[in-house]
N, C-alpha and C positions, 0 to 999 in steps of 0.2 A: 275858329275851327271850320271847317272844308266842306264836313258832312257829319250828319247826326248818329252815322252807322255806330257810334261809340256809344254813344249815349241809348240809343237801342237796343246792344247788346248789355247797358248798366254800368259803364264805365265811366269815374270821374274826369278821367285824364286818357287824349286819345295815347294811348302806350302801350304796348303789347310785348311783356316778356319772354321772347322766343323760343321755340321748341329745341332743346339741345340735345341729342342722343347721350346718355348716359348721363346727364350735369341737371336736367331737369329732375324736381323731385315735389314730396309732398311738401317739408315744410316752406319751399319756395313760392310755389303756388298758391298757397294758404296766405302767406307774407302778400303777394303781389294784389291779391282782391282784397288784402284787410288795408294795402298801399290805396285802392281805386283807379288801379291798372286791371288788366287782361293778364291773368300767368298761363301759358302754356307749355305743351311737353310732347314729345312722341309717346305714341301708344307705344313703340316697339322698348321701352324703358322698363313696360311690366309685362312683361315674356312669361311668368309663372302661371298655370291653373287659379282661375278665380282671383286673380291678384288686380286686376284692371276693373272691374264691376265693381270691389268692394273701394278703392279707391275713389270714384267717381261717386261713389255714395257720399262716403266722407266731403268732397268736394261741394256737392250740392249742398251739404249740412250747413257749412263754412260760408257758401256764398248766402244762404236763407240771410244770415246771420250779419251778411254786409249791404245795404243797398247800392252800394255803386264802388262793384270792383265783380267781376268776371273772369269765367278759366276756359281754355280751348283744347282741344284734343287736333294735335298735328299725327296725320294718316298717311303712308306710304303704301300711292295706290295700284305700284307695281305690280307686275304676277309673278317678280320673284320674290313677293312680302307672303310668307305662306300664314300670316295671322293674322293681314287684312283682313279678309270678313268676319271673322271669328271677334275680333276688334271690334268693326263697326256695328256689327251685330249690340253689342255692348254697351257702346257710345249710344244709339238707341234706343234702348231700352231705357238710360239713363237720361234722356232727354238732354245730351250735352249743349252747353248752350251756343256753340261755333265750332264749326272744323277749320284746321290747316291743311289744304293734302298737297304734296309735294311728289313727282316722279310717276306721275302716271296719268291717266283719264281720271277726270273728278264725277263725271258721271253721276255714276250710282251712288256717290257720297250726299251728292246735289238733291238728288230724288228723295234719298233716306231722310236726310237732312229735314229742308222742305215740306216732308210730310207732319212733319209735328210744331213746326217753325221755328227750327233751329237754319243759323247760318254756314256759310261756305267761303272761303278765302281761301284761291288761288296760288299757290307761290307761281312767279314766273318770270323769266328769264330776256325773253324776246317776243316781240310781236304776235309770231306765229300761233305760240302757248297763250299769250292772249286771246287772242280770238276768239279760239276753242274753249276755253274755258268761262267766255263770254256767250257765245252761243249755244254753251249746255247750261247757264243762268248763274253762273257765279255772282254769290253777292257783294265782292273783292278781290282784287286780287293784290297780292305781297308783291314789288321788285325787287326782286333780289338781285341786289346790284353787284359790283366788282366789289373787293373788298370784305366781304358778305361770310362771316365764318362759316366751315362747314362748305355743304353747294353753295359756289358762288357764281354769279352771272357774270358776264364778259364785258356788260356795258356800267358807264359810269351813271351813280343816280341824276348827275347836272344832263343825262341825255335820256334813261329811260322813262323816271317821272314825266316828264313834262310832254314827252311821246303818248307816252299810253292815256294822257288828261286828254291830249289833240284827240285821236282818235276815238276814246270812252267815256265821254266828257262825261256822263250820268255814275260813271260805275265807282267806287270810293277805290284810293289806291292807296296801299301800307307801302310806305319805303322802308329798306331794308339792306342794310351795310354801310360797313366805315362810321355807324352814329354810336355815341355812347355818351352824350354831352346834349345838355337843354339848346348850346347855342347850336349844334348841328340837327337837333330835333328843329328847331326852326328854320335852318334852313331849306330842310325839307318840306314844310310848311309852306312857307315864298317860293319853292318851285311847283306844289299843285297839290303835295301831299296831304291825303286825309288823315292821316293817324301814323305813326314810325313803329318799326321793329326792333328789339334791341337785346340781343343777347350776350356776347362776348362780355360787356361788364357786369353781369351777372351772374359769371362766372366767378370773378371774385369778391363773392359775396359769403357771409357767416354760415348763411341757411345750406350753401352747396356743401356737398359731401366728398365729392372730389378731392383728391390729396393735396396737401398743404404745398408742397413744390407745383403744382398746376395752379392752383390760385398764384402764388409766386410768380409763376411764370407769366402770367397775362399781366402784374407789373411790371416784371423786370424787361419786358423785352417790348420794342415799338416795333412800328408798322415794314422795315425792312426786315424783320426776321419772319415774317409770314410768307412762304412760299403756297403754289396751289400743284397740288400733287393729282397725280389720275391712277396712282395704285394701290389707293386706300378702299374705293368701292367703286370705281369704272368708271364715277362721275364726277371734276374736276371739282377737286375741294381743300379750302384753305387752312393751313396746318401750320404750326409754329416751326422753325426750320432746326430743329435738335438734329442730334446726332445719328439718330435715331431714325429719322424724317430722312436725313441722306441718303443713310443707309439704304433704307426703303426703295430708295428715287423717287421719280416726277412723271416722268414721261411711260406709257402703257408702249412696248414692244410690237413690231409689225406683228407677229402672232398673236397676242393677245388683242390686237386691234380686231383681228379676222375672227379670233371665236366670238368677241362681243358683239358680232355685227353680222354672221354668219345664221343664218333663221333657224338652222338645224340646232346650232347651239347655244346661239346668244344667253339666251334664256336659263337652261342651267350654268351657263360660266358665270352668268353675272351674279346668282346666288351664289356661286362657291364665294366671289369675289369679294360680296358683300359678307358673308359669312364669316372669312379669313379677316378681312378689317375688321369687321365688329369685334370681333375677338383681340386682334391687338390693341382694340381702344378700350375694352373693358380691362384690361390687364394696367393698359398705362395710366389707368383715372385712379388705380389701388393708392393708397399709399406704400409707402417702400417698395414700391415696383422701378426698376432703372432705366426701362424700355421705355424714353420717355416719346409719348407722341400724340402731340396732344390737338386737337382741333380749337382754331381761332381768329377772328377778322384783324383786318389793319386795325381796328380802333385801339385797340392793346395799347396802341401811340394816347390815349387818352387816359388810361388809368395807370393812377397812381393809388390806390391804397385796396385792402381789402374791409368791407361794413356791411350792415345788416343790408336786406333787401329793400327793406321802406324806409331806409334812408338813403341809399340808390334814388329809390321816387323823388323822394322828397327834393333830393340836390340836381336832378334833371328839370323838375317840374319849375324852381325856382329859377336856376341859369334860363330854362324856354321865357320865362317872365319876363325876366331881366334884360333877355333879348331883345325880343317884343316892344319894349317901352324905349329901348336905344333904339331900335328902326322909326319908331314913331317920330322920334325925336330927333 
């Protein structure tokens, strides 16, 4: 292992079950720390009055109760998230024991965080987002590489990893996309990575609530039916290529390029924008909804069945083994 950042945070195995908008839940994250992974989730999943406090409670109960398996709370630190602070506030007071933040300045997540010695990881994309996120004290940062369900990055992990090690050599870096398998967990390993990210096969997993055609779907379909659309929430992100998904299209219109980028109104278009998607993704996660459109990385190419979550663990943790000992060897 790379860096002890895992082990800090009380994790057996460095793993980190990804934040997925709507797909993340309780009994997943309960699963993944009683696994001795890291479960995490978006705040923006408990959107109700008092629904995110008492959760987080539950959470800390569950980890007392495991020593080495951890949960994070992923933060969208946009100003068109209108439940970030109200969120963070939360997180908090519950002393979360790590944040994700994605889509904004981590900031004052860094500061919050910090003050009670909770941690902070990054997601990031390119250099630039590095830096910054390095210079306000990130204690990690995600690469979110091409292939990367959901926001995905532009570059492949065989060129961001090993980029962001050159330049950050101290700082632990999560890789993140196209893994869903022990032996691609190592090989992210052998390129510099401290710990991997891993959501898409976790999708189809028993503990997710998502309709049984969504779990389907991340078997039935490999890595060329994953398209990356920009008209789901303003910011290019990878989708299973349905009917649905077409419909929709790919590409944002010269006018919609101009109000997301226009200072008068970026700002509220890119709420409506994200507002309109969330909603077509809550709809399509129901079961017996037809509207299918479902968020998903290339790894899809790698799963073949749907099973419990800490059996997920279990058959990553073993294939990285197995890897391991064939490189040695």
């Amino acid at each position: 292992m790379n860096h002890p950042l895992f082990r800090e945070l009380g994790m057996k195995y460095p793993l980190i079950m990804a934040p997925m908008f709507l797909v993340s839940n309780e009994p997943m994250i309960k699963a993944a720390i009683r696994a001795g992974i890291a479960g995490t989730f978006p705040s923006l999943n408990y959107r109700k009055e008092g629904e995110l406090p008492a959760l987080l409670d539950r959470l800390n109960e569950t980890r007392a109760q495991h020593q080495q398996g951890t949960y994070g709370v992923n933060l969208i630190v946009q100003k068109t998230n209108p439940l970030y602070k109200k969120h963070l506030d939360a997180c908090v007071a519950a002393k979360v024991p790590f944040y994700i933040t994605s889509l904004g300045n981590p900031k004052e997540v860094i500061e919050a965080a910090h003050s009670y010695g909770g941690k902070v990881i990054c997601d990031v994309t390119n250099m630039e987002h590095a830096q910054k996120a390095v210079q306000y004290g990130a204690d990690g940062l995600i690469a979110v590489c091409s292939g990367a369900g959901g926001h995905a990055g532009p570059y492949p992990m065989h060129v961001l990893i090993p980029a962001l090690k050159k330049a950050f050599p101290h700082i632990p870096v999560i890789a993140a996309g196209g893994i869903a398998t022990g032996q691609q967990m190592a090989s992210a390993m052998v390129l510099g990575a401290d710990m991997v990210s891993i959501g898409t096969r976790f999708i189809a997993s028993l503990e997710a609530t998502v309709s049984e055609e969504y779990k389907q779907a991340i078997v039935d379909h490999g890595m060329e039916d994953i398209v990356l659309t920009e008209r789901l929430s303003g910011t290019p992100c990878n989708i299973i290529n349905t009917p649905e998904a077409k419909k929709m299209g790919y590409k944002q219109t010269a006018w919609e390029k101009w109000l997301s980028r226009n200072p008068r109104t970026k700002k509220y278009y890119k709420m409506m924008v994200q507002l309109k998607g969330m909603k077509k993704l809550q709809k399509a996660v129901k079961p017996g909804n037809y509207a299918h459109l479902w968020s998903a990385g290339q790894s899809v190419e790698m799963v073949d069945d749907i099973i419990g979550v800490e059996e997920i663990v279990t058959r990553i943790v073993h294939e990285y083994d197995q890897s391991l000992l064939a490189f040695k060897s």
